[in-house]
C-alpha positions in Angstrom: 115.1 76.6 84.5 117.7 78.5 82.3 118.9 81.6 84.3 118.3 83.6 81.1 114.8 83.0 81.6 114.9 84.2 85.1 116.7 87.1 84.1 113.7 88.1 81.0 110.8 87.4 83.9 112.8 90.4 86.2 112.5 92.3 83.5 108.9 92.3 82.6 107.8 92.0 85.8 109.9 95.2 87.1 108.4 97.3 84.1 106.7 100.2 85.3 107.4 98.9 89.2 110.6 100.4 90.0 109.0 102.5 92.4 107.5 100.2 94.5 109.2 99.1 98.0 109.2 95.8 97.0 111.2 95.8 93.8 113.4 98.4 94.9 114.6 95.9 98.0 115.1 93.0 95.3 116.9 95.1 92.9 119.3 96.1 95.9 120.7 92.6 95.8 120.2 91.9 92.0 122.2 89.5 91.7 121.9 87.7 94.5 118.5 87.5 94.6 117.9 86.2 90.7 120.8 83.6 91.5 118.9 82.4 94.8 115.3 82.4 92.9 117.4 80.1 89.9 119.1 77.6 92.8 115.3 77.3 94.8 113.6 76.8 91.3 116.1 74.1 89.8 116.6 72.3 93.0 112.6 72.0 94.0 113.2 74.2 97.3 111.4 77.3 95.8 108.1 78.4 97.5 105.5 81.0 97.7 106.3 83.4 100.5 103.8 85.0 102.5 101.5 87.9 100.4 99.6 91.3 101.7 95.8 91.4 101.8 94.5 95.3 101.7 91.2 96.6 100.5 90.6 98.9 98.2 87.2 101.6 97.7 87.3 102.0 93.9 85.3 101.2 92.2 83.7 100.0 94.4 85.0 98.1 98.1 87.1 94.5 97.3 90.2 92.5 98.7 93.1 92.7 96.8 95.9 89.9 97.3 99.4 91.1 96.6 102.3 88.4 96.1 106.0 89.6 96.7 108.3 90.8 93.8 110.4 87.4 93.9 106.6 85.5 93.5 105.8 87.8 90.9 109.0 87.2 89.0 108.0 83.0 89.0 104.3 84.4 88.0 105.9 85.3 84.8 107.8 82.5 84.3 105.0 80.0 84.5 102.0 82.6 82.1 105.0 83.4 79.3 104.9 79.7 78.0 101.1 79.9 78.1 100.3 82.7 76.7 103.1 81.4 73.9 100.0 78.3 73.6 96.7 79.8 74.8 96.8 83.2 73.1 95.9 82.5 69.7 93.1 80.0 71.0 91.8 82.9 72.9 88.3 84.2 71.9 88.7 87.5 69.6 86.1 89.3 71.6 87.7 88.6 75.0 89.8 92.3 75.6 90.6 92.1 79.1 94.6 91.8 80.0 95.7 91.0 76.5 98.0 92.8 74.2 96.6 94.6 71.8 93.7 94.5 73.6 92.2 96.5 76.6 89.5 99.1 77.6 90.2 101.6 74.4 89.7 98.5 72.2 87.1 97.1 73.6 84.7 100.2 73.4 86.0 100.4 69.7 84.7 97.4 69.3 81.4 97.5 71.0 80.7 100.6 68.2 82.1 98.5 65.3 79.5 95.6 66.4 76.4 98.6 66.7 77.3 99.7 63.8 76.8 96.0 61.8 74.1 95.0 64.1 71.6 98.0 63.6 72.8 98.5 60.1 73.9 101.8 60.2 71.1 102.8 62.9 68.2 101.6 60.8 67.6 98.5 63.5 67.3 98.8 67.4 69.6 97.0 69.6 69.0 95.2 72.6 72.2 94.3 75.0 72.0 91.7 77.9 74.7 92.2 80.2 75.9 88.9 82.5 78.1 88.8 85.4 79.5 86.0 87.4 79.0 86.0 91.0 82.6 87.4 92.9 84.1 85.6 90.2 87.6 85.6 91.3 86.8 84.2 94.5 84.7 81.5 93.3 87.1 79.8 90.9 87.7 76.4 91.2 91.3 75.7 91.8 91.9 72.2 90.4 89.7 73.0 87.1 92.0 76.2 86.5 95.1 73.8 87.5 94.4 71.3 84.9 93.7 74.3 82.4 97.0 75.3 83.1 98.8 72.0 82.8 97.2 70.5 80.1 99.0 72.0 77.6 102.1 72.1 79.4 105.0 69.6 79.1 108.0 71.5 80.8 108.5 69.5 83.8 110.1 72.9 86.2 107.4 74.9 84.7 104.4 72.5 85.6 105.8 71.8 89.2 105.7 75.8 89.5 101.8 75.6 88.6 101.2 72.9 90.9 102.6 74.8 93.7 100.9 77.9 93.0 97.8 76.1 93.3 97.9 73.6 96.3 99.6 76.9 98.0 96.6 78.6 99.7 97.5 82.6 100.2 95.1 82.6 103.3 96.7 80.3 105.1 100.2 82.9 105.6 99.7 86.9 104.8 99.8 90.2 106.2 97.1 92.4 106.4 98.3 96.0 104.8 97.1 99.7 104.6 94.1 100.8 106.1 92.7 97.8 109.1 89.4 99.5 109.3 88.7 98.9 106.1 88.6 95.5 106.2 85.5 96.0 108.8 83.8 97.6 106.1 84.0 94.7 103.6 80.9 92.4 103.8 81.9 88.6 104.5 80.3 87.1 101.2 83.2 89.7 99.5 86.0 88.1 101.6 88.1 85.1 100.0 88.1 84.0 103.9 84.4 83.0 103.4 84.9 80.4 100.6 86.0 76.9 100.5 89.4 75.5 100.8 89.6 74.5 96.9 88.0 77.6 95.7 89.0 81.5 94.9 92.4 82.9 93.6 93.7 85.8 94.7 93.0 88.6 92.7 96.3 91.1 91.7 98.5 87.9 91.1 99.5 88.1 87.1 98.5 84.1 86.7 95.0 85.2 88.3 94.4 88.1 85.4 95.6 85.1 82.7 93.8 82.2 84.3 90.4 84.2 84.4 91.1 84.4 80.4 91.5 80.8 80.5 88.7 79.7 82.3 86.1 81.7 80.6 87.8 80.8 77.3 85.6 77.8 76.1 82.1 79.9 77.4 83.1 82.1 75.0 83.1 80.1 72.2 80.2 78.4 73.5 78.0 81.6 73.1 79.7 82.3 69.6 79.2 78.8 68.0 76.1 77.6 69.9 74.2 80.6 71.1 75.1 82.9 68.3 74.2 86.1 69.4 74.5 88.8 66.6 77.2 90.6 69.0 79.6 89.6 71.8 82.3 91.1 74.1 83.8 89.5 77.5 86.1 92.0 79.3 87.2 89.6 82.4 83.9 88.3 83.9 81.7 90.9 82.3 79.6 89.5 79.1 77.9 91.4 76.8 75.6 90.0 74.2 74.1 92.1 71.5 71.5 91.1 69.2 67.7 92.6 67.6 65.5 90.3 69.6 65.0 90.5 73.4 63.1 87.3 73.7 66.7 85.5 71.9 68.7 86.8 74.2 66.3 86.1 77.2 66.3 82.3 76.4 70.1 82.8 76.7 70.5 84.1 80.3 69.4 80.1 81.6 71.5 78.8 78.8 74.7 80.3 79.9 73.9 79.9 83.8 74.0 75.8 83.3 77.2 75.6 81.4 78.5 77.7 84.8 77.0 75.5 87.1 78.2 72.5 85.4 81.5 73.1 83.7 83.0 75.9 85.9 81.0 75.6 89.5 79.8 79.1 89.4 76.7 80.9 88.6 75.6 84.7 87.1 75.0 87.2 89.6 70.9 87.9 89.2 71.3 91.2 90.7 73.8 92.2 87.6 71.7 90.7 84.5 70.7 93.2 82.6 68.5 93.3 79.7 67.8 96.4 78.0 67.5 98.3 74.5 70.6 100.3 73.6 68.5 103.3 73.1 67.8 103.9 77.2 71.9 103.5 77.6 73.8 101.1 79.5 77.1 101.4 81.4 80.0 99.8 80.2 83.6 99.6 81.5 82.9 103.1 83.2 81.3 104.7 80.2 77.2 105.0 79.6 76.8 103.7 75.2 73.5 104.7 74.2 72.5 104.0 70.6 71.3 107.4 69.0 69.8 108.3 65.3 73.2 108.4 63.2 74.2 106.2 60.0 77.7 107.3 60.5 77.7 106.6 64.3 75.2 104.7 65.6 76.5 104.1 69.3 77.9 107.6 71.2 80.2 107.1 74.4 79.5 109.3 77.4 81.9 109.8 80.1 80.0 108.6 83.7 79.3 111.0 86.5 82.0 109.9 88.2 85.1 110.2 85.6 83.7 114.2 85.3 83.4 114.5 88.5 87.4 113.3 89.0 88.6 115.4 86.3 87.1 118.7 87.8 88.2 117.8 91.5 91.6 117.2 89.4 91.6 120.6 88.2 90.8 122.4 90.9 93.6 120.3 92.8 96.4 122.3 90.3 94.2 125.3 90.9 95.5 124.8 94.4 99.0 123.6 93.6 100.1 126.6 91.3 98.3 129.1 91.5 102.2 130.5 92.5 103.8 128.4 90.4 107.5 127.3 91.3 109.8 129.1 89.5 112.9 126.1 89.3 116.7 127.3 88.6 117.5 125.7 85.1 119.3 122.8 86.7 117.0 121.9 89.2 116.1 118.8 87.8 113.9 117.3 90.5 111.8 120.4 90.8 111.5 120.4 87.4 110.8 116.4 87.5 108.3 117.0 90.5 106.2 120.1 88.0 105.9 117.6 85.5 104.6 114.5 87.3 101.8 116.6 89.1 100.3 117.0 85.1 100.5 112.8 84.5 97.0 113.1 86.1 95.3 115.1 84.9 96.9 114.5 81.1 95.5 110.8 82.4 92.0 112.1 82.8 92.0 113.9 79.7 93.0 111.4 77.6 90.2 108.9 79.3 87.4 111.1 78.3 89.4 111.8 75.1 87.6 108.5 73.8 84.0 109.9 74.5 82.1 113.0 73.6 83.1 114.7 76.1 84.9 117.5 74.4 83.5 120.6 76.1 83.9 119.4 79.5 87.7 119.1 78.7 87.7 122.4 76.8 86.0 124.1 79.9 88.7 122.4 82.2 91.7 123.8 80.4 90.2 127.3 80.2 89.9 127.3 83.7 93.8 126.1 84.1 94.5 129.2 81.6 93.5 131.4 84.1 95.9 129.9 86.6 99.1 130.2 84.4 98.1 133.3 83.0 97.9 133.0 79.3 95.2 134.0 76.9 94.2 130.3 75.4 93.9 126.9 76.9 95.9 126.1 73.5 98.6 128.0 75.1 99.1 125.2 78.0 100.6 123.0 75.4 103.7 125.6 75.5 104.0 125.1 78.8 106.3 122.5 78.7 109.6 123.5 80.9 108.7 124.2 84.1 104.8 121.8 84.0 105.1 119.7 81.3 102.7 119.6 78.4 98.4 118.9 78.9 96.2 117.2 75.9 93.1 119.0 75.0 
């Protein structure tokens, strides 16, 4: 392994990290460390060290499995050569962690297919929504190992995936952040209840990648075979679109077997859904409904939730400022600190942004205009010196 390549995998994986413990302690010893992580790797010494388990409540309760920086720089030095092979065999309707891609795209998407489906709103559309069962944990190991390898001839970079996946995370990690937590997560959510062979850890960046991979070939198995009128897959979550209920019905079995006997897993009854676009469904955090509209069939609405967050958000700066510091010119963390507390709520407005949601957001800055004193929430976008600047 070229330490070049070391050096690029630092670099991506310490984007947007820099704050975090962890990659501040490796960057204290730079160049030590990077020279260590080249000697282990080239000499067949290098292994996983032990990760952090922690639970989080949102969306909903799950175990997350952390790796340390130095693991996370080897994660992207075995998924760049991949994703160099895999990504342009990747289904065009699969949006989750890929670039370009994402959440914005996908919901694009979604109203590009509605919009061909019911030709311009004329047609109803019916959506059947799959899930697999805790996905993540239910992966089978040595399929997603030989996934991995088979298109891999780098010798250093296929003993890296091997190790990745004979090491087992649960058998050395520290349990992190709240411990009573973890009594509220029910054992058929744990990793710790599943086989030996089965689950990867969810947070790793091969485990975002691999779940791409492994679902790659259902997806073209629903476009080629099943043909459905419409399709999206954001990580585990499929979405088929089509005129005819009783089509996609006969689909739901379909799909189930090819789980069962290509990827030893099965669809989560409780989260098949099949339902007409017109009574709404939730997606990615937003509720599409199909409505009466040539020009825009499908409308996005902002969940309960997301408004919810964005007023609690508000009436946190309400709190914050309603004496607003008054920094020295060259007080350049107080300044720093004014502007950071608006990267929130500019990040909930630009969420809803991409739903009709526009007097909610309108109604949210009006209220801040009281706070700082001006006559229009246009006004906040001066506010740049001392707070920064908010999106309407």
């Amino acid at each position: 392994m070229e330490f070049s390549d070391i050096c690029k995998a630092y670099k991506k994986c310490a984007k947007g990290k820099r704050r975090s413990g962890d990659c501040s302690r490796f960057e204290m010893r730079l160049g030590r460390e990077l020279y260590l992580l080249e000697k282990e790797i080239n000499s067949g010494k290098y292994k996983p060290a032990a990760g952090k388990c922690f639970i989080v409540t949102k969306p909903r309760v799950r175990e997350i499995w952390a790796s340390t920086f130095r693991d996370r720089v080897v994660h992207h030095l075995i998924v760049k050569p991949l994703e160099l092979i895999w990504e342009p065999k990747f289904h065009p309707k699969s949006f989750a962690c890929r670039k370009g891609k994402g959440l914005h795209a996908a919901i694009e998407d979604f109203k590009k297919q509605v919009r061909s489906i019911s030709q311009g709103g004329m047609k109803e559309v019916w959506a059947l929504q799959l899930d697999i069962e805790s996905f993540f944990f239910t992966i089978d190991r040595d399929i997603l190992k030989n996934l991995f390898l088979s298109q891999i001839h780098d010798p250093e970079v296929r003993r890296l995936i091997v190790l990745q996946f004979v090491t087992d995370p649960r058998a050395n990690f520290k349990k992190v952040g709240d411990q009573a937590l973890f009594k509220h997560l029910p054992p058929e959510k744990s990793w710790h209840s599943r086989r030996p062979r089965q689950g990867i850890p969810i947070g790793n960046l091969t485990s975002q990648f691999g779940a791409n991979l492994y679902l790659n070939k259902l997806d073209h198995f629903i476009g080629r075979r099943l043909r459905p009128k419409g399709y999206l897959r954001y990580m585990d979550d499929m979405t088929l679109l089509d005129t005819d209920p009783e089509r996609l019905q006969t689909m739901i079995a379909v799909v189930d077997e090819w789980l069962k006997v290509c990827r030893r897993q099965t669809l989560n009854p409780t989260k098949t859904i099949l339902k007409p676009l017109r009574d709404g469904i939730k997606y990615l955090g937003f509720e599409l409904r199909q409505v009466d509209s040539p020009r825009e069939p499908l409308i996005v609405l902002p969940q309960g939730e997301k408004k919810a967050k964005l007023v609690d958000e508000a009436k946190r700066l309400e709190r914050l400022y309603f004496n607003p510091i008054k920094a020295h010119e060259v007080a350049f963390f107080v300044h720093h600190r004014n502007r950071r507390e608006f990267q929130r709520l500019n990040s909930r407005l630009g969420l809803l942004a991409h739903c009709e949601s526009y007097r909610l957001r309108q109604s949210t800055l009006v209220r801040l205009s009281h706070v700082f004193k001006v006559d229009k929430p246009d006004a906040l976008l001066t506010v740049r010196k001392d707070f920064g600047s908010v999106k309407i």
